[in-house]
Backbone as a chain_set.jsonl record, in Angstrom:
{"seq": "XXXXXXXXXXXXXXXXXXXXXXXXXXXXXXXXXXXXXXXXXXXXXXXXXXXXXXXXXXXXXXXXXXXXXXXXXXXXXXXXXXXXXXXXXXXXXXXXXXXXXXXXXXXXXXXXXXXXXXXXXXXXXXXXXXXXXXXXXXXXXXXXXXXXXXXXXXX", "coords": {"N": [[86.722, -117.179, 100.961], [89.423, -115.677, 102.602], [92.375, -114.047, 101.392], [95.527, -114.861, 101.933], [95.059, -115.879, 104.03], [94.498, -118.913, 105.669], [91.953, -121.698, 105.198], [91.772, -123.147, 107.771], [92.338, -120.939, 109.569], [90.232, -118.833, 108.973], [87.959, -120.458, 109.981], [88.465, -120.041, 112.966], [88.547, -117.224, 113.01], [85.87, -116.721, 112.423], [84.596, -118.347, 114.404], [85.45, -116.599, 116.729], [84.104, -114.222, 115.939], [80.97, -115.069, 116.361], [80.801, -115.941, 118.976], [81.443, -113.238, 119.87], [78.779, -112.05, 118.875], [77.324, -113.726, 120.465], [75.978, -116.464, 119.081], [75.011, -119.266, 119.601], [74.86, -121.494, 118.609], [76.478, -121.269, 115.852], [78.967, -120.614, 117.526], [79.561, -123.346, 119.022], [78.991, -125.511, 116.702], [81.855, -124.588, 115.431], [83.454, -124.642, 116.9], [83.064, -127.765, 117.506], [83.914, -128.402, 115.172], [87.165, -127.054, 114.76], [88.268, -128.58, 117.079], [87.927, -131.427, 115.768], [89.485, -130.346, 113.759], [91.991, -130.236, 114.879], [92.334, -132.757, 116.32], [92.76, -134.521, 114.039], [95.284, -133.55, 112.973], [96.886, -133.924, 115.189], [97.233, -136.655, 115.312], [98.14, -139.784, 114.323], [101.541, -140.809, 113.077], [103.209, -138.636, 113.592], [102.799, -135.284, 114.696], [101.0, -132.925, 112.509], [100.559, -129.812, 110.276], [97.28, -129.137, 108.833], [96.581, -128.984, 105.421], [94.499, -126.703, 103.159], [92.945, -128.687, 101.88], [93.277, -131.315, 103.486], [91.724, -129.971, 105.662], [88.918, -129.373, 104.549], [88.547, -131.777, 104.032], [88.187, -132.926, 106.598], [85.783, -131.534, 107.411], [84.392, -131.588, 105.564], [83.757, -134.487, 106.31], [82.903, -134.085, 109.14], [80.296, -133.036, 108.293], [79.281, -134.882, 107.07], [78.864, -136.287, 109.115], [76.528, -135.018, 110.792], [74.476, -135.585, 109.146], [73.895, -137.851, 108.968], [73.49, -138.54, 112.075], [71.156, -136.672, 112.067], [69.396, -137.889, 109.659], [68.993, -140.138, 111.53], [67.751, -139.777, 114.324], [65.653, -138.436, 113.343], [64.283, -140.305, 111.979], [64.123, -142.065, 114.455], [61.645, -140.441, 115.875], [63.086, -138.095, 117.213], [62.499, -134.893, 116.406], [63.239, -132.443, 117.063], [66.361, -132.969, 117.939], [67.293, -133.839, 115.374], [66.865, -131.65, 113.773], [68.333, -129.945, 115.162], [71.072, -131.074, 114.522], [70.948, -130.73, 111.655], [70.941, -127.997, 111.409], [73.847, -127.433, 112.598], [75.048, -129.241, 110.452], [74.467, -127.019, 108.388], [75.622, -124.871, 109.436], [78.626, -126.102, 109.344], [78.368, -126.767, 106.437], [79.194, -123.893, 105.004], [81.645, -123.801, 104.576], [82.29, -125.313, 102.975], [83.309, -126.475, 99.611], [81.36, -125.432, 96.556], [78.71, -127.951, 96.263], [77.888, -130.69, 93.97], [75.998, -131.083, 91.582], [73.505, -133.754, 91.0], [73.393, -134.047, 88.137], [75.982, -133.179, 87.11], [77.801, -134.849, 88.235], [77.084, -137.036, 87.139], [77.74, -136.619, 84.382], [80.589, -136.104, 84.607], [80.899, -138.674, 85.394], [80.552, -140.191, 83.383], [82.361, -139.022, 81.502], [84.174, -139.665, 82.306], [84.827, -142.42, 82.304], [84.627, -142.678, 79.72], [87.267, -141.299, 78.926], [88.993, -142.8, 80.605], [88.697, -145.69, 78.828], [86.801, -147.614, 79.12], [84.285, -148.495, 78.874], [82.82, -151.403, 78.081], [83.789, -152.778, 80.212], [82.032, -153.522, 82.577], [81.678, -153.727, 85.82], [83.946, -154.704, 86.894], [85.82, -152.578, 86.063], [84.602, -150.626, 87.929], [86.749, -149.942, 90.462], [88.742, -149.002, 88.771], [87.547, -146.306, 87.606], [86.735, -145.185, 90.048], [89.067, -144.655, 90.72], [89.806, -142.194, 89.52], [87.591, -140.639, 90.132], [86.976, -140.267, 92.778], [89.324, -138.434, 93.686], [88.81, -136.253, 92.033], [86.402, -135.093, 92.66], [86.262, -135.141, 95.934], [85.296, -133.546, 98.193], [83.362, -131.704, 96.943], [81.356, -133.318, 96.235], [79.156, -136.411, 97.778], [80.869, -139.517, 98.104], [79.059, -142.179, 98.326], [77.348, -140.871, 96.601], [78.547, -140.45, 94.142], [79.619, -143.392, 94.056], [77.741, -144.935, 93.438], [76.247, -143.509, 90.766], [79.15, -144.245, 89.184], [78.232, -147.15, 89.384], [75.787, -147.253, 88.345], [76.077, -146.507, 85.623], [78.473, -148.259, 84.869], [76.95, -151.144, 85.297]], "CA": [[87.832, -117.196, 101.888], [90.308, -114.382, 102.577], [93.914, -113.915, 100.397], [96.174, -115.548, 102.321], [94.8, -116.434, 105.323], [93.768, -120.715, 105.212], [90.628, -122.229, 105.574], [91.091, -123.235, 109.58], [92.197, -119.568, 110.227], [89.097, -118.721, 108.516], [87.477, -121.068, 110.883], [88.951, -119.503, 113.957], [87.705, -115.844, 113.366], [84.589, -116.585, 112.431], [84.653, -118.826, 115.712], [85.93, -115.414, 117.714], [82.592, -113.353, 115.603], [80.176, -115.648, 116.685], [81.23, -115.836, 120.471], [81.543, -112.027, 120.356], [77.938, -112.162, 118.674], [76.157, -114.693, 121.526], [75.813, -117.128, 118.378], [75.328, -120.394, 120.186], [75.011, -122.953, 117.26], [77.7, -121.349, 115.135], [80.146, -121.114, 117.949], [79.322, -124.69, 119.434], [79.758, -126.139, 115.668], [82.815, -124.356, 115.048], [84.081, -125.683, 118.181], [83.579, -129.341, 117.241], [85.452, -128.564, 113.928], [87.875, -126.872, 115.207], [88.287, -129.908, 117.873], [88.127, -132.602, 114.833], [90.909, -130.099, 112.852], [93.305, -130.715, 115.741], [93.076, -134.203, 116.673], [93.208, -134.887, 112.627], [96.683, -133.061, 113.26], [97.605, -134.829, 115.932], [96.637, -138.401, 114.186], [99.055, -140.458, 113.085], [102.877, -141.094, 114.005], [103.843, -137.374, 114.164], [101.654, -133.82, 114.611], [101.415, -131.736, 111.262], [99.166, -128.735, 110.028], [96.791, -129.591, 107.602], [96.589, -127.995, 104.021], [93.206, -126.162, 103.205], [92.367, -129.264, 101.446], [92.997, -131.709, 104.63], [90.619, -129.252, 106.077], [88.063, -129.9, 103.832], [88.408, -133.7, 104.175], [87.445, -132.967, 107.749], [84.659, -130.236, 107.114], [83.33, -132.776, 104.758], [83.24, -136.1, 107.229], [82.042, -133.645, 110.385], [78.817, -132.641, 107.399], [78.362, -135.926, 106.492], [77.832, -137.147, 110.752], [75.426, -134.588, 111.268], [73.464, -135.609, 108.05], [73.689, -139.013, 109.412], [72.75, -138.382, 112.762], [70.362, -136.082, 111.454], [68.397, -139.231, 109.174], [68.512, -141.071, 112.782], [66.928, -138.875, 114.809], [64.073, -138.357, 112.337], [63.604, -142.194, 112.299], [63.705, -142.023, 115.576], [61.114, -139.732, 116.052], [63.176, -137.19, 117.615], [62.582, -134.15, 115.77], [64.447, -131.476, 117.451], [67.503, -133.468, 118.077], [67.123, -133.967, 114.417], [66.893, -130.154, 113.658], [69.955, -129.206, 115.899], [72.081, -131.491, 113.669], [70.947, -130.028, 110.737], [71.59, -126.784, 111.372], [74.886, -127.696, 112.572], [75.514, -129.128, 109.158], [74.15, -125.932, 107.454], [77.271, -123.998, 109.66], [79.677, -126.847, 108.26], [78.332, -126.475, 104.582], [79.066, -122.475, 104.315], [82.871, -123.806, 104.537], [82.612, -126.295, 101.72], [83.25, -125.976, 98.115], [80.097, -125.793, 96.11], [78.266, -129.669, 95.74], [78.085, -131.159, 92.778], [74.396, -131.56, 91.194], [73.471, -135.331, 90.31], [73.781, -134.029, 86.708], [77.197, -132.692, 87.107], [78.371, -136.023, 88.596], [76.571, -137.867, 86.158], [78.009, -136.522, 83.461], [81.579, -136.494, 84.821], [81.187, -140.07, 85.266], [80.217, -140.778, 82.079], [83.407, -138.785, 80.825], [85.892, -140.597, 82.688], [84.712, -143.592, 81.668], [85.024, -142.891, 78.231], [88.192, -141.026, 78.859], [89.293, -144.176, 80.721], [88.1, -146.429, 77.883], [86.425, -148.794, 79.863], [83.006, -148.399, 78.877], [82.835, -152.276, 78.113], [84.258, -153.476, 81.14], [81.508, -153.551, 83.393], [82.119, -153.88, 87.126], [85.607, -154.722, 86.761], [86.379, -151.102, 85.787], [84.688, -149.649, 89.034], [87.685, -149.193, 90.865], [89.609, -148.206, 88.073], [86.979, -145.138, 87.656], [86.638, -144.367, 91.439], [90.411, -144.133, 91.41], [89.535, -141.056, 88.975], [86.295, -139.606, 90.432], [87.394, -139.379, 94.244], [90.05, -136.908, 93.986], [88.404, -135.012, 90.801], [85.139, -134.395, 93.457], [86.713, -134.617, 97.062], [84.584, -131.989, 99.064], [82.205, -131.501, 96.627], [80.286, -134.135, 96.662], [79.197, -137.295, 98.639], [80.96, -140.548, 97.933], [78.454, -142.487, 98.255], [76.189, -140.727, 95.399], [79.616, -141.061, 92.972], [79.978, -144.702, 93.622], [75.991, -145.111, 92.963], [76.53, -143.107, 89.831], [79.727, -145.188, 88.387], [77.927, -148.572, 89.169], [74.694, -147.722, 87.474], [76.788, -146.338, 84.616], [78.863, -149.347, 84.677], [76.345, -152.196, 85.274]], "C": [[88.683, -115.924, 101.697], [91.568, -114.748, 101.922], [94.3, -114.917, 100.887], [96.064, -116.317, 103.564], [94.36, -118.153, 104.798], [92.588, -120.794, 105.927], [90.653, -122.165, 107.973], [91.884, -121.668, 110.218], [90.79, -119.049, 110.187], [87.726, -119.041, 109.461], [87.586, -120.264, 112.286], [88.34, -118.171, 113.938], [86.801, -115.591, 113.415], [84.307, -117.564, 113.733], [84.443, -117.357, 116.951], [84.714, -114.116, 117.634], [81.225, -113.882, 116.389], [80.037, -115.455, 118.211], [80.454, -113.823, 121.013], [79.969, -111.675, 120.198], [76.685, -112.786, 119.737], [75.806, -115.819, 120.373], [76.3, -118.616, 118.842], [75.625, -121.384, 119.33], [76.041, -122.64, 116.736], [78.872, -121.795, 116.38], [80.359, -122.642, 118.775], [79.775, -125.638, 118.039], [81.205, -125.606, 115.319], [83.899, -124.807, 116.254], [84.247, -126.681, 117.908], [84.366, -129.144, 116.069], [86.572, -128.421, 114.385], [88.968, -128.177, 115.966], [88.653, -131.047, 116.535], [89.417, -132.016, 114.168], [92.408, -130.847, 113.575], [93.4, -131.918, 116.12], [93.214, -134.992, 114.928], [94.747, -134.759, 112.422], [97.501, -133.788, 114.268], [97.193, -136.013, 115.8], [97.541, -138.857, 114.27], [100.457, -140.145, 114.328], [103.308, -139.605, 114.466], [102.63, -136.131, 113.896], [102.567, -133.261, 113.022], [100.313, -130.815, 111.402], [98.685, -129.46, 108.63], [96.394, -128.36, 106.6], [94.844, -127.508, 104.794], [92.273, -127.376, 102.768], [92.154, -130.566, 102.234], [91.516, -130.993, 105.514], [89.525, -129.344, 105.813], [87.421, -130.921, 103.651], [87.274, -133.741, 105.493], [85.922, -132.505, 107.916], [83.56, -131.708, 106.624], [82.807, -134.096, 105.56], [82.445, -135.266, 108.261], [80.666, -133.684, 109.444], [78.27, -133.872, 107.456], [77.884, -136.732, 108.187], [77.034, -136.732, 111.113], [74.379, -135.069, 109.678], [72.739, -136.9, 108.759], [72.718, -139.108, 110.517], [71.339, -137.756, 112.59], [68.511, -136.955, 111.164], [68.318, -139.928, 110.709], [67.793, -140.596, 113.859], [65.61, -138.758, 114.529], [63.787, -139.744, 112.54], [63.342, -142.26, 113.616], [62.284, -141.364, 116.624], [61.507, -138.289, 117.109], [63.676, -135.464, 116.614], [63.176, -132.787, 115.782], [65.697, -131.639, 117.815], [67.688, -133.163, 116.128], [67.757, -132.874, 113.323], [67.905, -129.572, 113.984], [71.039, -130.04, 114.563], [71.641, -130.872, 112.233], [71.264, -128.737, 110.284], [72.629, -127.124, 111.85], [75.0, -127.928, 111.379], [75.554, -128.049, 108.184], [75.302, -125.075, 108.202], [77.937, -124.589, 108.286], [79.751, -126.092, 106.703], [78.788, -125.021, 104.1], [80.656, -122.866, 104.584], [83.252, -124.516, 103.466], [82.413, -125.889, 100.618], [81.772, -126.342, 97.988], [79.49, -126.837, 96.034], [77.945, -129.66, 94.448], [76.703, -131.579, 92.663], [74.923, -133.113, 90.83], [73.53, -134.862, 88.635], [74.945, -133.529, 86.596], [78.312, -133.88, 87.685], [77.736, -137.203, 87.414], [77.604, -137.717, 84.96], [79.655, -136.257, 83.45], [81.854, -137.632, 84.955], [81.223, -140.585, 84.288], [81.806, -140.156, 80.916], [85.091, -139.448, 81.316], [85.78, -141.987, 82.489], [84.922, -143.531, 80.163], [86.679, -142.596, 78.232], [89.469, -142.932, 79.414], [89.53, -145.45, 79.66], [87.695, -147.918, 78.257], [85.009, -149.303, 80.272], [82.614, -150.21, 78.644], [82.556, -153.242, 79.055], [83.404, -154.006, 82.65], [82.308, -153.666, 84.802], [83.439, -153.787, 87.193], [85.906, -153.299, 86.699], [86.0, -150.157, 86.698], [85.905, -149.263, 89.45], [88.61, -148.311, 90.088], [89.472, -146.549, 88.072], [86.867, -144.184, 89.077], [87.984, -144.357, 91.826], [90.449, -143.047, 90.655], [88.872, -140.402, 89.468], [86.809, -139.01, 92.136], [87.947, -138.772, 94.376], [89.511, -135.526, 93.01], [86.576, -134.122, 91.989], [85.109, -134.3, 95.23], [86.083, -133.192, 97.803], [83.91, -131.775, 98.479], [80.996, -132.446, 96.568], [80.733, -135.618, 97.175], [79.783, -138.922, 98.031], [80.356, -141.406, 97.83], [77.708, -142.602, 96.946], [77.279, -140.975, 94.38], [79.427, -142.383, 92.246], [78.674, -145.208, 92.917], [76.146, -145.003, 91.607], [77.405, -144.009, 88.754], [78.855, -146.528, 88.598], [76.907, -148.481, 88.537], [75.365, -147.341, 85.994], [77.093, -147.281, 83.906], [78.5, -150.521, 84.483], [75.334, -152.0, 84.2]], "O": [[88.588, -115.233, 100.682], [91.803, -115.956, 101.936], [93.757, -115.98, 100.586], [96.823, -117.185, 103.994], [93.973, -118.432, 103.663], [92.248, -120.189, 106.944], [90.047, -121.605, 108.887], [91.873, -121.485, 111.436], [90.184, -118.834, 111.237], [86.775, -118.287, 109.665], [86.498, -119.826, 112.661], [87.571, -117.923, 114.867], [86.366, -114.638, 114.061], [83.196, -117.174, 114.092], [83.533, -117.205, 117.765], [84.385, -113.343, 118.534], [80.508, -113.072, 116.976], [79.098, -114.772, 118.619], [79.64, -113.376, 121.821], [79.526, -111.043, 121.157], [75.506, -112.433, 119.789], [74.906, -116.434, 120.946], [77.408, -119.118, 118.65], [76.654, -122.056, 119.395], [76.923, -123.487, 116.882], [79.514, -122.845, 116.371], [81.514, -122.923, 119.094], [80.729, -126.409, 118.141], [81.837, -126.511, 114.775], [85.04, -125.258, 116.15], [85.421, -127.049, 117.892], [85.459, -129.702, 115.967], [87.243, -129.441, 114.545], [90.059, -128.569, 115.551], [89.82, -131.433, 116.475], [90.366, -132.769, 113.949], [93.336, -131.54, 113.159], [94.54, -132.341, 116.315], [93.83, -136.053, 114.824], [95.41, -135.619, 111.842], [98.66, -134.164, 114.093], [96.476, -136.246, 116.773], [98.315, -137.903, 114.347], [100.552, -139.692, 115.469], [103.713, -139.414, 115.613], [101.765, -136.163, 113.02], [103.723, -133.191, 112.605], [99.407, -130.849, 112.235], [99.305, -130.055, 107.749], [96.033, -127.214, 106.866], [94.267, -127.672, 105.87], [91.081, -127.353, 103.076], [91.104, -131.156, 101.981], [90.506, -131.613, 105.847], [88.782, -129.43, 106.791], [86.264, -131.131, 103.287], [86.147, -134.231, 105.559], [85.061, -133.148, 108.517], [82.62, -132.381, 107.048], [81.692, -134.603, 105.445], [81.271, -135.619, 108.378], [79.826, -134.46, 109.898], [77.104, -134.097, 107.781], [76.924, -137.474, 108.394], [76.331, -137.438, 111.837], [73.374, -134.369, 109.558], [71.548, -137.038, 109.04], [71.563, -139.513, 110.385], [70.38, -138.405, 113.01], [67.399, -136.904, 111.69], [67.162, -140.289, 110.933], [67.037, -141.464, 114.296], [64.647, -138.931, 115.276], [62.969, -140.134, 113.374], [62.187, -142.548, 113.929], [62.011, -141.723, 117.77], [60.656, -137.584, 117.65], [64.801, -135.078, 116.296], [63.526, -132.134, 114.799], [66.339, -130.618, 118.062], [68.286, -132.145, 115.778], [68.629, -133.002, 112.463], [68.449, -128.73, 113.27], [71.676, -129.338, 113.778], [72.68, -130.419, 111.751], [71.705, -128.386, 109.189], [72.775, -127.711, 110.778], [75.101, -126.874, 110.751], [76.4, -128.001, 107.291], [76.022, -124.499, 107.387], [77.978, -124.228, 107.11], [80.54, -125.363, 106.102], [78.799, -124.837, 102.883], [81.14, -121.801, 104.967], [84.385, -124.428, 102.995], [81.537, -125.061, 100.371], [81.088, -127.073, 98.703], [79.877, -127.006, 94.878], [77.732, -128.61, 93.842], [76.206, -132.338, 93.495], [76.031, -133.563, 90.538], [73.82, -135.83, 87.932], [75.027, -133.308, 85.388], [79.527, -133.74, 87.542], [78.372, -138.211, 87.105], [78.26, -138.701, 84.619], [80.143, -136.181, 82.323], [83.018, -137.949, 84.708], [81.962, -141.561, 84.159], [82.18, -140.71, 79.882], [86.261, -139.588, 80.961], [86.798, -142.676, 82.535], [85.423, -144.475, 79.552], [87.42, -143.411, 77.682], [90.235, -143.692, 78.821], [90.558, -146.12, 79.753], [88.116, -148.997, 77.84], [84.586, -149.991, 81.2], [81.675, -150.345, 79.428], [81.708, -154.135, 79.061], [83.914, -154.658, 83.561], [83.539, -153.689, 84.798], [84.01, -152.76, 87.56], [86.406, -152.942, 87.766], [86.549, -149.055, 86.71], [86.341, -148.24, 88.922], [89.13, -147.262, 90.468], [90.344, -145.711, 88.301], [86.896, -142.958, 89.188], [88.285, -144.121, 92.996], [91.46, -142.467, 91.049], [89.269, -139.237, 89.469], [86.952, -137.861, 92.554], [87.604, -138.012, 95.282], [89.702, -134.319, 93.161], [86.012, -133.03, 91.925], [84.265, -133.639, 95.835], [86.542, -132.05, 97.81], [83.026, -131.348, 99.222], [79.836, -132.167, 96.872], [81.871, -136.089, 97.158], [78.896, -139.529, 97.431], [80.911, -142.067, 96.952], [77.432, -143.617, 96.306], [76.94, -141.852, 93.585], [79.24, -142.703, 91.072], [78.714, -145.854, 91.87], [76.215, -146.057, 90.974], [76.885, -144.474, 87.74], [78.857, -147.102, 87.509], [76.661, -149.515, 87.916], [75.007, -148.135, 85.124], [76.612, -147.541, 82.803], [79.179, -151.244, 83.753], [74.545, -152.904, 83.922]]}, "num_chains": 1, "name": "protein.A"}
């Protein structure tokens, strides 16, 4: 990212490159972000701007619908529908922090559980731990594979 500029500026010029480029996929995905940044902003009881890390939130849910769609498609047997969402996601992803290997989540789970001290506690102590892990990996990796992670940990 650039100095001072924020993430959805960031967004925006490379929006304005693309265009100027003929880059249909980028500027078509950076469009729907874009689109998701602002009605995220206008959400809720009153309009705000969102941090870089709001931004991110978003970045991260748009990634994870084309993954989705993505897997449905393929089941479906449509394989170039399939393909378009994937590369869409591969835009998304060059905005997101690095992901987190399954051994780099592994082994953060396993330290906040000790740190926690709730290695014992089976189940019961999920939430406790996923009220630690979701903000410590927020944008880097998928919720999903976390919670996976603490419950085989845990169980």
């Amino acid at each position: 990212m650039l100095d001072m500029s924020t993430l959805k500026d960031q967004l925006h010029d490379d929006l304005t490159t693309a265009i100027k480029a003929r880059d249909e996929l980028t500027s078509s995905t950076l469009r729907m972000v874009l689109s998701a940044i602002t009605n995220a902003e206008k959400s809720g009881k009153q309009e705000r701007t969102l941090t870089d890390e709001d931004v991110i939130g978003v970045l991260t849910s748009e990634a994870k619908k084309r993954r989705e769609a993505a897997t449905a498609f393929a089941e479906g047997g449509r394989a170039e529908m399939a393909a378009k969402e994937e590369a869409e996601a591969g835009v998304i992803a060059k905005y997101l922090p690095e992901q987190m290997t399954a051994d780099e989540i592994a082994a953060l789970v396993t330290g906040t559980i000790a740190d926690l001290g709730v290695a014992g506690e089976g189940m019961r102590a999920m939430v406790k731990v996923m009220g630690v892990m979701t903000p410590a990996t927020r944008g880097r990796a998928d919720g999903g594979a976390v919670a996976a992670e603490v419950r085989r940990q845990l169980g």
